[in-house]
N, C-alpha and C positions, 0 to 999 in steps of 0.2 A: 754370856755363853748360853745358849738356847737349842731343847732338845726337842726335833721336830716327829713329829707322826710323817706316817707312809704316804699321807694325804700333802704332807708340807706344812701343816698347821704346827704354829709352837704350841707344847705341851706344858712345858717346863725352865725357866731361865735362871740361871745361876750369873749372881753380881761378879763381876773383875773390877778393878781399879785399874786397870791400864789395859791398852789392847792385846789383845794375846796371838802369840807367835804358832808356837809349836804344842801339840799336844800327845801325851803317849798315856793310855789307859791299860790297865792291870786285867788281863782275864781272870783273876780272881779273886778279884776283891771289886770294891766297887768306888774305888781310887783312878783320878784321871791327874796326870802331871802338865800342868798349864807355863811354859815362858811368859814371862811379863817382862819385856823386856825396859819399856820405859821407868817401869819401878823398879827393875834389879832385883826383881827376884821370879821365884817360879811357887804356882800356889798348888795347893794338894787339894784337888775338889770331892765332895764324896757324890759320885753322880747319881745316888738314891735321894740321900737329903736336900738336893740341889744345892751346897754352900761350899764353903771353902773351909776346908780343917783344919790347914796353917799354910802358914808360909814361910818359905826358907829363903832369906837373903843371898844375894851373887856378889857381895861386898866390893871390891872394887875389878871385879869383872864386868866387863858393860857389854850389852848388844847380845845377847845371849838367845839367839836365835832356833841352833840347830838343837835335837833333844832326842835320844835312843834312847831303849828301856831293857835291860835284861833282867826281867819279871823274877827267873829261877832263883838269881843271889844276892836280889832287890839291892840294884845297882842302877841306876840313875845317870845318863852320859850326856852333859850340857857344851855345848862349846862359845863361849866367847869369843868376839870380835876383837874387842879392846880391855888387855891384849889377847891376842890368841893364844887359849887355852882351853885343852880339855877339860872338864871338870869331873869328878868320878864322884855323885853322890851316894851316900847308903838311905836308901827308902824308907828307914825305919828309925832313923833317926834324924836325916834330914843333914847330917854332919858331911862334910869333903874329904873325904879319903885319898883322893889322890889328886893331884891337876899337874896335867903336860902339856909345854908346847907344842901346839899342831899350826897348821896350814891359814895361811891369811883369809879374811874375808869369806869364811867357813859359813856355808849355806845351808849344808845337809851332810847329817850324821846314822848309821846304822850300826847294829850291832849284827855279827854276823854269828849265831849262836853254835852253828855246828863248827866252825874252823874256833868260836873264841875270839874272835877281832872284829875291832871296831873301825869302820872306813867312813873317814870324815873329806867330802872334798868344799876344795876352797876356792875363791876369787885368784888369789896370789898365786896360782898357775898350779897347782898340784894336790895331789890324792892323800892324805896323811892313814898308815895302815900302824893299827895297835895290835899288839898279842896281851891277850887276858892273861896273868902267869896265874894269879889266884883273884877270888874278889877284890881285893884291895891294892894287886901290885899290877900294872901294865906298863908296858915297853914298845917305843916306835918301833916297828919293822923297817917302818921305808917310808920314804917319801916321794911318790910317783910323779914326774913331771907331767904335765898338762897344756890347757893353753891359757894365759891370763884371759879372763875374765869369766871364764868358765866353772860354774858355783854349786847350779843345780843338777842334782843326780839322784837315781833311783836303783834301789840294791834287792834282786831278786832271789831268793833263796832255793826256791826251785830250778834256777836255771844257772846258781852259781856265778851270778856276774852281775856288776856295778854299769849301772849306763851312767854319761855321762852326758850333758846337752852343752854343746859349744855353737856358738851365734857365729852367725858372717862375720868375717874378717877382712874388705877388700874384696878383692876377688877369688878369696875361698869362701865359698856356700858351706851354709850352715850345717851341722852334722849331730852324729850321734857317736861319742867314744864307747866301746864297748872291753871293758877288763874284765878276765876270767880270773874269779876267785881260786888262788890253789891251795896246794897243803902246806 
């Protein structure tokens, strides 16, 4: 991982042992949380020292691609492929608090800070929507129907809504799904 100047020049490289997925950094601290997914786990980088602090294993959760951060109650949201499950880590100890089934072939994961939910969508045709009850306890609200094979999404917080990128199918053209976050 290599951290560029304004110029483009690397400044800085920090070692990974496997190629990295997803990254979510801490505005207050100087903690970046790296997916590793070919090693099964996810590494805690400290982006001043350039190195890796630890690492916390994904034990027999594999493919662990997508990765949200809610910094406030340093909670950690990884999701797995195989099988599909949320993972609820706690940031400061690195321990799994909680893991739920969600959504197959899980791409991408947000936390939604003001509602408290987490929107995780999937390959397997649908949206997985979680309610925070406390740090440690969450509950599926819903599981949004979709289109198979549609993975990638992006969750705006400003504007309260999840896109969602669904490819050609046939002779339906490509599109963009748009879900309005509610209360």
């Amino acid at each position: 991982m290599a951290e560029l100047d304004t110029d483009g020049k690397k400044i800085a490289e920090t070692k990974l042992d496997a190629h990295p997925e997803s990254f979510q950094l801490e505005k207050n601290s100087p903690r970046i949380y790296v997916n590793l997914p070919k090693s099964r786990k996810i590494a805690v980088v400290d982006r001043e020292a350039h190195s890796v602090a630890t690492t916390w294993g994904t034990g027999s959760y594999l493919a662990n691609y997508a990765m949200a951060l809610d910094e406030g109650n340093h909670r950690l949201f990884v999701v797995s492929r195989i099988p599909a499950r949320l993972l609820v880590i706690d940031t400061g100890s690195g321990q799994t608090v909680q893991n739920l089934s969600t959504v197959d072939d899980c791409d991408d994961v947000f936390f939604d800070q003001k509602r408290k939910r987490i929107y995780a969508s999937g390959g397997g045709g649908a949206i997985s929507v979680f309610a925070q009850q406390d740090p440690n306890h969450y509950k599926e609200l819903a599981r949004i129907s979709t289109v198979k094979g549609a993975r990638t999404s992006f969750f705006s917080p400003d504007l309260d809504r999840l896109y969602l990128a669904v490819r050609r199918q046939g002779p339906t053209p490509a599109m963009i799904q748009v879900f309005e976050a509610s209360q």
